[in-house]
N, C-alpha and C positions, 0 to 999 in steps of 0.2 A: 121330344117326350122323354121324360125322367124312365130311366129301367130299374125295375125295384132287384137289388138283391138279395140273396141268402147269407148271412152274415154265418164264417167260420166259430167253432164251437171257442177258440183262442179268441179273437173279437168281442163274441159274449161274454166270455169272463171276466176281460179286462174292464170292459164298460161297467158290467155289476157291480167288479170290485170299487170304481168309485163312487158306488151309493153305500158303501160301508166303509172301505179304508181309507180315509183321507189323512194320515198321516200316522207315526209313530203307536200316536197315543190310543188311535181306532184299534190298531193290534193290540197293543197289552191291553185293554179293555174287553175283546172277544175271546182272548185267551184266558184272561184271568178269570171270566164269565163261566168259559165253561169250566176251569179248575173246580171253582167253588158250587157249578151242580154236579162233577163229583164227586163230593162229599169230601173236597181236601181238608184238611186241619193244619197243614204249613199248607205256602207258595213260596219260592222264590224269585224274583224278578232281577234281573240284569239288564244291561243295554249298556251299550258304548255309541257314541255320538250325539247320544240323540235319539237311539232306537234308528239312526240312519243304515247305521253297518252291520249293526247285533243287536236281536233280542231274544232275549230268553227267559221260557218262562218253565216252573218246576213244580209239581205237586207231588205230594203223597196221596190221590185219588183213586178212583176204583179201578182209573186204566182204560185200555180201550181192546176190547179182542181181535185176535188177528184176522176173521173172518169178516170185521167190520170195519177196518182200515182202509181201504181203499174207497169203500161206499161213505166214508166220513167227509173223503173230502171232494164229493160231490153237491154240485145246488139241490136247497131245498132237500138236502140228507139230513136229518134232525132224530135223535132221543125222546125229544121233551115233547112231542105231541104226536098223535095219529091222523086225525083230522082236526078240521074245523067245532067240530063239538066240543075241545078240547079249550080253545083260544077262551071263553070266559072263563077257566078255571087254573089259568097260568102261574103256576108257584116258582118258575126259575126262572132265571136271569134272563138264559138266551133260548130260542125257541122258532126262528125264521130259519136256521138249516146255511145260511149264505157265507159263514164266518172265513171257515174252513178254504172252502173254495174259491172264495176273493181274495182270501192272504197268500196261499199260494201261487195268483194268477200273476202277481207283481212283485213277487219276492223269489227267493232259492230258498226253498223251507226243509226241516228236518224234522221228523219223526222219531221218539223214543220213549215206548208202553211197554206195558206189562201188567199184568191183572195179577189177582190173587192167585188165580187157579193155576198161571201156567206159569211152567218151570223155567223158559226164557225169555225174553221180549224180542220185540222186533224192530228194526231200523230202516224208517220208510223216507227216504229223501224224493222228493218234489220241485222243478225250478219251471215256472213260469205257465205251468197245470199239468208237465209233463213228469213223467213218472222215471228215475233216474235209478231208485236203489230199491229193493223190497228185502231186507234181510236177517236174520237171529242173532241177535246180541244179548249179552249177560247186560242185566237192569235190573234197579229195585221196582218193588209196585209202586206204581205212578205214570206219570206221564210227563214226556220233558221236549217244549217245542225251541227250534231254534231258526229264526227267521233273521235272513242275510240280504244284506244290498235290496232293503225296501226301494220298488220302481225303479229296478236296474232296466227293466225291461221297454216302460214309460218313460221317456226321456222329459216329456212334455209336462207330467205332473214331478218328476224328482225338482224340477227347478224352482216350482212353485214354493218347497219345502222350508222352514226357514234356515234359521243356526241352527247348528245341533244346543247349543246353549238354550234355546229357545224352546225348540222342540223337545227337550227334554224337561223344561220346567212343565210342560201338559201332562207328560206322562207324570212326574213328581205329582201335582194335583192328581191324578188320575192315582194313586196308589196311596196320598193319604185320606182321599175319600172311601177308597174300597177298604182301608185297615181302621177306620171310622164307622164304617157299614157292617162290619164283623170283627167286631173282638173277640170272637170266639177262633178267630182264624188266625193263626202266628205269620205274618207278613213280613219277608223279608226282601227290603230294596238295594240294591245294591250299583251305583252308577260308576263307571269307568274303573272299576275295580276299586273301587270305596262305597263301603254301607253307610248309605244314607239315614236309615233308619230299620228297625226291630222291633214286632212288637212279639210278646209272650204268648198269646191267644190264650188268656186267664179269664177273657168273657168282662172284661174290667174295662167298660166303654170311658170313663178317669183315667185310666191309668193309658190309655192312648193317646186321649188329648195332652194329658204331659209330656209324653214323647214327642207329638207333632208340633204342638204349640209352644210347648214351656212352662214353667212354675207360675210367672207372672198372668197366664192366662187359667190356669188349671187353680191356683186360690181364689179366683173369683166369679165361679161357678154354685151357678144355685140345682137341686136335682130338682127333677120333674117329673112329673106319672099325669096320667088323664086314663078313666075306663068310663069314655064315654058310650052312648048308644051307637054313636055312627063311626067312632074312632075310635083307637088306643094307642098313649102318647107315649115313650119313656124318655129318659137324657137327658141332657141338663141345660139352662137358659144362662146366658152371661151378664151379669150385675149392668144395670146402664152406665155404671164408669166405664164398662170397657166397649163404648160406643164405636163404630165404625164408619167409615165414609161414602160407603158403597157396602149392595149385597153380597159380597162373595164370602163371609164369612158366614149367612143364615143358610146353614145345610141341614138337608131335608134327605132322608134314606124312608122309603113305602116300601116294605115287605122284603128289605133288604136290598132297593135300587136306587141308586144316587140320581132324582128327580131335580128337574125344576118344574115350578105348579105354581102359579099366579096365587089359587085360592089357598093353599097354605099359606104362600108368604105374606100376603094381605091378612092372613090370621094372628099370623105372630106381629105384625108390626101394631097390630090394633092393639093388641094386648099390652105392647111397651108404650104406647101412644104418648100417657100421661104422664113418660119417665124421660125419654128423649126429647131433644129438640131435635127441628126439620132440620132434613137433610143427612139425619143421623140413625143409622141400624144398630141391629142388635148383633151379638156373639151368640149362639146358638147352633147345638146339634141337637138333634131331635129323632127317633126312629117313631114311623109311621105305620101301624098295622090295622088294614082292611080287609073285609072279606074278598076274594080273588072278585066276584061275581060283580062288587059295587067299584070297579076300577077299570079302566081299558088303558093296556100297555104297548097295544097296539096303533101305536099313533105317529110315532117316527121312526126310520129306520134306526138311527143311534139309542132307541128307545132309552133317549133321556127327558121324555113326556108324557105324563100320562092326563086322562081325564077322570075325573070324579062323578058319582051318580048320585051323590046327595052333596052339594057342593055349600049350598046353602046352612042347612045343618054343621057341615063338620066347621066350617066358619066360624059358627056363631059357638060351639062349642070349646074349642081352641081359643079364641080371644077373652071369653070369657075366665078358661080356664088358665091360663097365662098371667092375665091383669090380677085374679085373686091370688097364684101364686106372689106374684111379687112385691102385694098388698100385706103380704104375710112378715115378710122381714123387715128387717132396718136397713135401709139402705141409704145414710146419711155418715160417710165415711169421715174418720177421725181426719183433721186435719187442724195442725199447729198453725195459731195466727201469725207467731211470729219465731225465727229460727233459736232453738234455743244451742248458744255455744257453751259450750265449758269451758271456762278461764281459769289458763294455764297457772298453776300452782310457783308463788316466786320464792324462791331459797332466801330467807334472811338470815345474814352473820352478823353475829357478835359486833361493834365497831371496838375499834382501839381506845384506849382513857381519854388520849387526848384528841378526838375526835368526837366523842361524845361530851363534852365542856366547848371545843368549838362549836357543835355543833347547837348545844342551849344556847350560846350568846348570842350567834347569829339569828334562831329565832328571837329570841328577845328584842333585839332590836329593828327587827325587818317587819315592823308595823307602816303596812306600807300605807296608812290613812291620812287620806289627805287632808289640808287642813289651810287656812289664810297665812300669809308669809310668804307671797310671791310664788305661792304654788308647789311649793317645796316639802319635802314629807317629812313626820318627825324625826325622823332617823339623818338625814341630812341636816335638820338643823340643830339640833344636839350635838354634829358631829363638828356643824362652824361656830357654837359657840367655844367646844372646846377649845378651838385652835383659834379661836378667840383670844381667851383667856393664857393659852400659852404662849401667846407673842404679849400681853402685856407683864407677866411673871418675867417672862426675859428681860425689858425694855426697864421695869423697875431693877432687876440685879444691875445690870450695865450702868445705873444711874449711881446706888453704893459703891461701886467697885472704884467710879470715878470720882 
């Protein structure tokens, strides 16, 4: 007979931690989450390997007080809500409480806050749930996490891990979707000590997509609004030239959360329907705002899902409003049937006298039309009768002189 036992509070943690940390990019995602509730206006992000050895993440936020440091990085320790009464009316990112205390359960984490109020900050180091440093350091207001040797402790799941090359394009995706999602937020990336990208946080959702995509994508952006009854749409949709082969460029942010939602994307594809061919998607960012009440974000742990409560509606609002968008312009792009070159300009000189007298007589006689007489051109036969005539001019002297 099986004996049940009591599983140590270090066992708990680690098992939770893999319902939230699966890898690199789960971290900078929990942290940058809570950055932006907050209220940062930069972030800084770094990582070397991959986010396998180093990460770091930097705000200018409101900080965290010293008397709530410790209970932060406890389960189900949370800001963002009191009870259950709370969860329909969820306006921030993170709000399950588990962030904190599953990153530190398999990493060496670092701590460094400081709030408005207080005149130092503090240095709270943590490797593996266990509490290593509690102590006063000179800081700006902010907060700055620094998470070392992710599942040093997991031997089992570090292996699983990919390349750091790899694992570091997730995070790459994971921070230009969050500087996509807030352009009011100055994001800075920075990989193995080179900035990947900057944005200004000027609230200028354009001038993003130029940073992350480039010029060629950013001229061929249409803007977009919708204030429908069940939704409001803003951002910009991408011309059907700049068709794609798969979803991964139809990005979807709901009340500022980088979603996937079947029923959005089924909205926007309807709408291009009559502009692509199958098997072809659109270019598109979009920001999505609902009432907290008509949305449940409560649906997966990565909460990268959410459901809809008039699903039906905001469908048929969205496709419609789309399809007339793009009903509105010309989108019949200039194209040359055929290449046109510029023929190189040729220098003509002067010719010499007697190059231009050679030169008329050889035309003159280089009629090259053919004509009966064995085939032979006039210019050829003009030229045997001469030589004709001067062997018989010869043959008569010869005959006087004898």
């Amino acid at each position: 007979m099986a004996v049940i036992h009591l599983l140590s509070q270090n066992t708990i943690d680690q098992i939770a931690a893999g319902e939230v940390v699966e890898r690199p990019r789960s971290v900078v995602k929990e942290l940058t989450e809570n950055a932006i509730d907050a209220e940062a206006t930069a972030i800084s992000v770094e990582i070397k390997e991959g986010g396998i050895s180093l990460i770091r993440v930097t705000d200018n936020g409101s900080g965290i007080e010293k008397s709530q440091i410790r209970k932060a990085f406890l389960r189900h320790a949370t800001s963002k809500i009191e009870d259950a009464q709370d969860l329909p009316h969820i306006q921030s990112l993170g709000f399950r409480g588990e962030a904190l205390s599953s990153i530190c359960a398999v990493s060496q984490m670092e701590l460094i806050t400081k709030t408005q109020e207080d005149f130092t900050g503090i240095h709270y180091q943590i490797e593996g749930g266990a509490e290593c440093e509690f102590s006063e350091i000179g800081a700006p207001k902010g907060t700055t996490f620094l998470v070392r040797n992710l599942f040093y402790n997991v031997p089992a799941r570090r292996k699983f891990l990919k390349q750091p090359q790899t694992e570091g394009s997730y995070v790459a995706d994971l921070m230009e979707h969050l500087a996509l999602s807030h352009p009011d937020i100055s994001i800075k990336f920075i990989v193995n000590g080179q900035v990947r990208f900057q944005t200004s946080g000027n609230n200028q959702l354009k001038e993003v997509i130029y940073r992350i995509y480039g010029k060629e994508v950013t001229d061929h952006l249409i803007e977009f609004s919708l204030n429908g009854k069940s939704v409001r749409v803003r951002g910009f949709l991408g011309k059907p030239e700049q068709n794609r082969s798969n979803r991964n460029f139809e990005i979807f942010f709901v009340n500022g959360r980088y979603v996937h939602n079947d029923v959005l994307q089924k909205a926007v594809e309807e709408g291009y329907k009559q502009y692509l061919m199958q098997h072809k998607f659109p270019f598109c960012v979009l920001h999505f705002e609902f009432e907290p009440e008509d949305i449940d974000v409560n649906v997966h742990p990565a909460k990268m899902e959410i459901r809809l409560q008039h699903g039906a509606e905001v469908y048929a609002e969205i496709a419609a409003a789309i399809r007339d968008r793009l009903h509105e312009i010309e989108l019949i792009p200039d194209v040359l049937l055929t290449e046109e070159k510029e023929q190189p300009s040729q220098i003509r000189q002067a010719p010499e006298p007697f190059e231009v007298n050679r030169t008329s007589r050889i035309y003159q006689e280089s009629e090259t039309i053919r004509g009966a007489g064995g085939g032979k051109s006039r210019l050829c036969q003009r030229e045997y009768c001469r030589k004709r005539q001067d062997r018989k001019r010869d043959r008569i002297r010869s005959c006087r002189i004898r």
